[in-house]
Structure formats: structure tokens, C-alpha cells
N, C-alpha and C positions, 0 to 999 in steps of 0.2 A: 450299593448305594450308601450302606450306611458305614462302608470302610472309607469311603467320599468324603461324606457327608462330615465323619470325626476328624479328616485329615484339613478340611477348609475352616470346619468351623467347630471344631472341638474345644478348642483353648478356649473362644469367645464363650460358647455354648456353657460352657463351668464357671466362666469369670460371671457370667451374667445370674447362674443360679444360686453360684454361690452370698453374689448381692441380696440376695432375698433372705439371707441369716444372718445378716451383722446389723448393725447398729448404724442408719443411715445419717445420724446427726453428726456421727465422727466422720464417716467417709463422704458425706456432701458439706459440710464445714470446708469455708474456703478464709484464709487471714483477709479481716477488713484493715483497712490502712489506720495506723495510730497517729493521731492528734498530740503532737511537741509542741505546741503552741504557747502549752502554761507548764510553765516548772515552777519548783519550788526554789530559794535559795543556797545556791553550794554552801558547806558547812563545813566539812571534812574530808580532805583528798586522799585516798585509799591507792597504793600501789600494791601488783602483785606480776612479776614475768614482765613482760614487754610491755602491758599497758596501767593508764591511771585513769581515774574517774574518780567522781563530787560527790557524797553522799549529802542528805539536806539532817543528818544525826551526828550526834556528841559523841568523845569516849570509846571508840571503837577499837578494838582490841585482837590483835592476828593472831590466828593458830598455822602454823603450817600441814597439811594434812598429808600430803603427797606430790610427788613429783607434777609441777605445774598447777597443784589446788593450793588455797587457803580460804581462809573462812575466818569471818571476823562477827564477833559479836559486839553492836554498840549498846551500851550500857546504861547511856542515858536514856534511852529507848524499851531495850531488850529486842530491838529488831538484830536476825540472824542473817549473816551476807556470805556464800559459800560462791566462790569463782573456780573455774576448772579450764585451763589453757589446753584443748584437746592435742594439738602437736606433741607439748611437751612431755604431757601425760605418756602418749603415742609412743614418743620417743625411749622411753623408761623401759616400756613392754617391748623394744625392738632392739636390743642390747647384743641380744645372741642370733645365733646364726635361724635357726627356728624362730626368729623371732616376727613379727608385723611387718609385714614390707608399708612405709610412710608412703610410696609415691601410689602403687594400688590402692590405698584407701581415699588418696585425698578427691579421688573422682567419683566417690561415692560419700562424701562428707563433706563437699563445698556449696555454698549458697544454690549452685544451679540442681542442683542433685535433689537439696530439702526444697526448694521453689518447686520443684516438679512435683516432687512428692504431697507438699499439701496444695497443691491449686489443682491435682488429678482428684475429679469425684465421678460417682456411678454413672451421669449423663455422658462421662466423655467417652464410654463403653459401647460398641456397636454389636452386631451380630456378623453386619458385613467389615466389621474391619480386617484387613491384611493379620497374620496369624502373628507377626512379630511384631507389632503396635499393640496387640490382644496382648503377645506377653507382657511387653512394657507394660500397661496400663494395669493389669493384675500385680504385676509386681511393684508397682508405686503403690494402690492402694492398700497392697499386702504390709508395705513398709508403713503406708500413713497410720494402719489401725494399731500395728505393733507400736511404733513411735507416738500413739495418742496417751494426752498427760494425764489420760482418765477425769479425777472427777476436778483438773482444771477448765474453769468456763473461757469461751473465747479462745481464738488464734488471732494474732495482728500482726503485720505485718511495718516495719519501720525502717527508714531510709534516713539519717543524718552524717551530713561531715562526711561523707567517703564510707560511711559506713552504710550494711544495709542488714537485716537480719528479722525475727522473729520475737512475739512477746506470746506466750502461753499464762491463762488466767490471769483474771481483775482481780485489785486487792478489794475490789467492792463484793467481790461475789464468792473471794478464795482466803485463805490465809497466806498463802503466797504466791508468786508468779516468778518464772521460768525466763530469761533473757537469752536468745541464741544470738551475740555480734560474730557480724563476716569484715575481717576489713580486707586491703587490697593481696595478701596474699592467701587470703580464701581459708582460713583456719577457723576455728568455730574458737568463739570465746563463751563461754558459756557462765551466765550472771543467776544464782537462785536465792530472793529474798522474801523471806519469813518471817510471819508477825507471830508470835506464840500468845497461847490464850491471854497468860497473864498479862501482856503489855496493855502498859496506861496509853501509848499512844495509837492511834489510829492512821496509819501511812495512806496514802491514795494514790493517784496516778501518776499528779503532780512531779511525788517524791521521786517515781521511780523514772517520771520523764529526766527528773535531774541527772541520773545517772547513765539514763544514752544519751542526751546532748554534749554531758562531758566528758563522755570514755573516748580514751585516746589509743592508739596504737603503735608504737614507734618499729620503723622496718627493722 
């Protein structure tokens, strides 16, 4: 009975106990939809790789950091703007024959892959579910705790222009916030802006709604 019992409902059986030791604010956290309603006024058009976007800051200043990053510091502000084009990145690390295979990853790095992963929480776990739905769902959640931005507050979720993607932490509650854009060829562009203690300015949502309204992608 109980070589049965492990073979029907083992997996679930762990996924479910294991629920009882983590942290149920990250793994039941689901993205609420983000409000682009109000932006601030474009100021400053930033290019980096394939796309461009509006900051609403002065003075900003490019570092290149690595293949498909750069990271800009505006001046007038002291806000910090680091971008990271994950293909290209990708592509850098896939040079040699050992190297990343691009097309294996991108079915585990595209909009539908992190969509599952943060809208899976502890309720969608059953006892009687089928054994290979129990894996899936341990391993989404296993992926959401590991990929949680820690002590960022909030996930949101955002849909503009063809574009659709993820915001992790408020600049009301953080000192920065995390941008993940997907556009039509499913790459992760990934946006991270940072207010440091000493800045005089105080950025908000606004600022950074400025910057997914105008992020562009070109194919």
C-alpha cells in the first residue's frame, strides 16, 4: 500500500509538505496589472542593442558593461539605469561548441514560461492531481521562489505597444525596481532602475511608466 500510495501521490504528497516551510507571501504573490495611465514627460532617449526608450531625466551618461548590457548613469538626477538584452548576453556565452544552446533556453525564458511561473501559487497544488501536473507545479513554484527579487515589494504585470512583461518593486516602497519586456520575438529585455540614498530627486511610478510606454523594439 504504501509502495502505491508513493507511486500515485508521492510527488504531490512532498510538493504539499514541503509548502508548509517557505515563505507563502512569495509563492502566493500573483503580478496585479500596472496602471500606464500617467507618465511623466519623455526627456531623454537612451539607446542600447535593438531597442530605445524615454527617460523623464537629464545628462545621462553610457557605460558599456558587457556583451548586450550597458548601464547609464543620469547626472542630473543620480538615478542609475542598467539594461541587459538576454539573447545577446546568451549569445556571447554560446561561442564554442560547449557552449549554451540559444534555442533550448528560449522555451524556458520566454514571456509564457515566467507567466506560468509567477501566476502558479500553493492553491493550484492538489493531492489528487495527475503525477506530472504535481511535477510541473513544484517546479514552477520551485522556479518562482528561486527567481523572488527578495526584499522587492510587489510583482505587476504590464501589456503596452506589443509589448508585454513584468515590473518587480515600487519606487514607493524600494529603492529600485526590476523591468522584465518580452516583445514579439519573445527575448527578455531586462530594465533595472536605481535611486541611490544620496539623490535629491525622488522618481515614482510615473517616471518609470515613461519608460515602458516608450521602449521600442525594432525586429
Amino acid at each position: 500500500m504504501l509502495i502505491l500510495y508513493g507511486w500515485f501521490f508521492g510527488v504531490q504528497t512532498v510538493c504539499l509538505i514541503g509548502l508548509r516551510f517557505v515563505d507563502r507571501t512569495v509563492v502566493d504573490a500573483v503580478p496585479q496589472p500596472l496602471d500606464l495611465n500617467s507618465v511623466s514627460p519623455p526627456v531623454t532617449l537612451l539607446k542600447a542593442s535593438n531597442c530605445s526608450f524615454y527617460v523623464p531625466w537629464t545628462n545621462c551618461v553610457g557605460t558599456d558593461l558587457s556583451a548586450g548590457a550597458i548601464s547609464w548613469t543620469c547626472e542630473g538626477s543620480g538615478i542609475y539605469i542598467t539594461y541587459v538584452n538576454d539573447r545577446e548576453f546568451l549569445e556571447s556565452l554560446a561561442d564554442n561548441e560547449d557552449g549554451i544552446k540559444l534555442d533550448e533556453l528560449r522555451s524556458v525564458m520566454g514571456f509564457a514560461f515566467r507567466s506560468n511561473v509567477l501566476f502558479t501559487t500553493s492553491a493550484d497544488v492538489s493531492l489528487f492531481d495527475p503525477r506530472d501536473d504535481a511535477k510541473m507545479k513544484s517546479y514552477m513554484l520551485l522556479c518562482k521562489m528561486l527567481a523572488s527579487s527578495g526584499p522587492l515589494s510587489g510583482v505587476y504585470s504590464l501589456e503596452c505597444q506589443g509589448l508585454k512583461g513584468f515590473q518587480e518593486g515600487a519606487l514607493s516602497e524600494n529603492s529600485m525596481v526590476s523591468l522584465s519586456v518580452f516583445a514579439q520575438e519573445d527575448w527578455e529585455h531586462t530594465l533595472i532602475v536605481a535611486v541611490p540614498s544620496e539623490s535629491e530627486i525622488a522618481p515614482s511610478q510615473q517616471d518609470i511608466n515613461t519608460i515602458i510606454t516608450t521602449f521600442s523594439v525594432e525586429p
